[in-house]
C-alpha distance (Angstrom), angle and dihedral (degrees) to the residues before:
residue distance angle dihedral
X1 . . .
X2 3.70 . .
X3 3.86 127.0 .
X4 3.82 135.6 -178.5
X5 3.77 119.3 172.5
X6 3.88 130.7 -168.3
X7 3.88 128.6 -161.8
X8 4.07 115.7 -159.9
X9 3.61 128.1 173.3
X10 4.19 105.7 -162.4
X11 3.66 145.2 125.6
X12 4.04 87.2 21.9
X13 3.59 102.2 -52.7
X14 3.57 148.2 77.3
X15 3.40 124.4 -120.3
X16 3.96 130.7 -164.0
X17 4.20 114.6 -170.9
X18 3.70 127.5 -160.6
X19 3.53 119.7 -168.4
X20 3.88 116.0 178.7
X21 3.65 124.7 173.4
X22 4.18 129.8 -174.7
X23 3.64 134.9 170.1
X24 3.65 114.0 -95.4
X25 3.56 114.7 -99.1
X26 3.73 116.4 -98.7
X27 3.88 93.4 -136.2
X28 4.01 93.6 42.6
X29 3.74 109.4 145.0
X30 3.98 117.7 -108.7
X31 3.82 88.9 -1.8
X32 4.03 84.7 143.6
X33 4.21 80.2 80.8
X34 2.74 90.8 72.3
X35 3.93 120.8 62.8
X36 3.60 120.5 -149.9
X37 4.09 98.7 4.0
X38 3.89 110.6 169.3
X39 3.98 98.6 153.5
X40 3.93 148.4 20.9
X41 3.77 118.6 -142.1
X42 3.49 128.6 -165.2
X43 4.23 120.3 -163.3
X44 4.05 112.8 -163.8
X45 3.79 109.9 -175.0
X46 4.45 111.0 -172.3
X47 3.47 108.6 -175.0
X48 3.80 126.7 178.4
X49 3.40 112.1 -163.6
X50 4.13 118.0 173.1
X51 3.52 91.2 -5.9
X52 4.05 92.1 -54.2
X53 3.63 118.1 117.2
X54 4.32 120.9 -146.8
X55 3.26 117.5 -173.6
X56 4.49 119.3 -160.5
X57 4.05 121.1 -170.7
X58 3.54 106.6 -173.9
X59 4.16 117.0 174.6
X60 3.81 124.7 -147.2
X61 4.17 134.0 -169.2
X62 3.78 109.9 -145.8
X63 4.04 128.4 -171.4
X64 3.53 84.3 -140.6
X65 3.74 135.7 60.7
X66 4.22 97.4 -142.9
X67 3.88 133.7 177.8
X68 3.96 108.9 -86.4
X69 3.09 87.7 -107.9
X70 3.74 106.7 57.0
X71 3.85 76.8 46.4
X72 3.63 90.6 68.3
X73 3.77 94.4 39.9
X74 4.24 91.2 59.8
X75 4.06 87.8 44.8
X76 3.80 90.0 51.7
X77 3.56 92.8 51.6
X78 3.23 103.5 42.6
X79 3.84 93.4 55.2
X80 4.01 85.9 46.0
X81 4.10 86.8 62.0
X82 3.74 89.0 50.8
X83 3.66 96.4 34.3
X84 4.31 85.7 49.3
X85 4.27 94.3 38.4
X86 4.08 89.9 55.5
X87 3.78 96.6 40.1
X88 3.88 85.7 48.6
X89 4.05 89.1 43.2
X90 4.03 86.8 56.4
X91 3.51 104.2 40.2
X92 4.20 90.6 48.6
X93 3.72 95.8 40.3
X94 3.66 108.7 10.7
X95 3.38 89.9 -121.2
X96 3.82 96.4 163.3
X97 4.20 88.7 63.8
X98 4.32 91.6 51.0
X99 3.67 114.2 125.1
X100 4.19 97.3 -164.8
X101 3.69 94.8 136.8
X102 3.92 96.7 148.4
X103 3.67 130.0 103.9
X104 3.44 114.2 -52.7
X105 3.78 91.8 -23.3
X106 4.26 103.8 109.8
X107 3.75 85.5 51.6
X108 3.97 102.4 46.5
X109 3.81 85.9 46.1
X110 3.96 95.4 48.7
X111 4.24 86.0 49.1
X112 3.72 83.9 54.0
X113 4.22 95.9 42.8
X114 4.03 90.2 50.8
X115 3.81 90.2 42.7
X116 3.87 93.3 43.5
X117 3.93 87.7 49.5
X118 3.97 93.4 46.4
X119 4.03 95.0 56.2
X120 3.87 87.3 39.1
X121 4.40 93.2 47.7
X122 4.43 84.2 46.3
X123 3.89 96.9 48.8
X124 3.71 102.3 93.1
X125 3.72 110.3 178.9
X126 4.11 104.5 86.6
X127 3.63 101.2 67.5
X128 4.71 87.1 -148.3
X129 3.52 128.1 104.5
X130 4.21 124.3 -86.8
X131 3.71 92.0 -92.7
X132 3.97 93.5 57.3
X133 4.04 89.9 39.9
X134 4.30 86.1 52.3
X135 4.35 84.8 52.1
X136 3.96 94.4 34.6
X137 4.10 84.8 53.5
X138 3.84 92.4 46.3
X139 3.78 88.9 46.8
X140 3.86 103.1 45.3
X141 3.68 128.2 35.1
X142 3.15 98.4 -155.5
X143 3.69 101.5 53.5
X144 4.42 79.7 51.3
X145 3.69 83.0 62.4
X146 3.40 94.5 54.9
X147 3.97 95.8 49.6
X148 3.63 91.2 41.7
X149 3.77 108.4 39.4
X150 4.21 92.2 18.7
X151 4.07 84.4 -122.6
């Protein structure tokens, strides 16, 4: 087993990381499902913030067996894509303060954010942010031709 383990003290709390990696078992049941498995990885996140403590265990299969701390680098990351695609998702379409509750609604509408903010991220022409590419869209046909069609 590998381990790597992190301490940080930010943002008003203190956080303690575990990262613990071993080779998948030989004899682990259905492992067929999934296709290259070399390792099993295990993230456990204790933070204490105002005196509270929270404790998060989340598991991982990897198609490589890598130091702990490599480990701990792709967990990071991966959490700083998600962290970085909803903060973007809010600030462009507020998406924190929409009230689609019904049916299938929240989810048709949060296809439609992530797609809106994938055309508007790949159309390079106006040198602005995604905010002012959303307005400049709504403002000028044209320039909605170009983030929809890439003309």
């Amino acid at each position: 087993m590998r381990r790597f383990e992190t301490k940080e003290n930010a943002h008003g709390r203190e956080d303690f990381r575990s990262y613990l990696i071993c080779r998948a078992p030989e004899d682990l049941p259905d492992a067929h499902r999934w296709k290259n498995l070399k390792a099993i990885g295990i993230a456990i996140i204790n933070t204490v913030r105002d005196g509270k403590q929270c404790i998060g265990i989340r598991y991982y299969i990897l198609s490589r067996y890598v130091s702990g701390h490599r480990f701990a680098e792709a967990v990071r990351s991966h959490w700083g894509i998600e962290n970085n695609l909803h903060w973007q998702l809010d600030v462009t379409f507020s998406e924190d303060q929409s009230r689609l509750r019904k049916g299938h609604t929240d989810m048709n509408f949060s296809i439609l954010r992530r797609t809106a903010l994938s055309l508007l991220k790949n159309e390079s022409t106006a040198k602005v942010g995604i905010k002012n590419k959303r307005l400049n869209a709504a403002w000028d046909e044209t320039y909605l031709a170009k983030v929809l069609f890439g003309k």
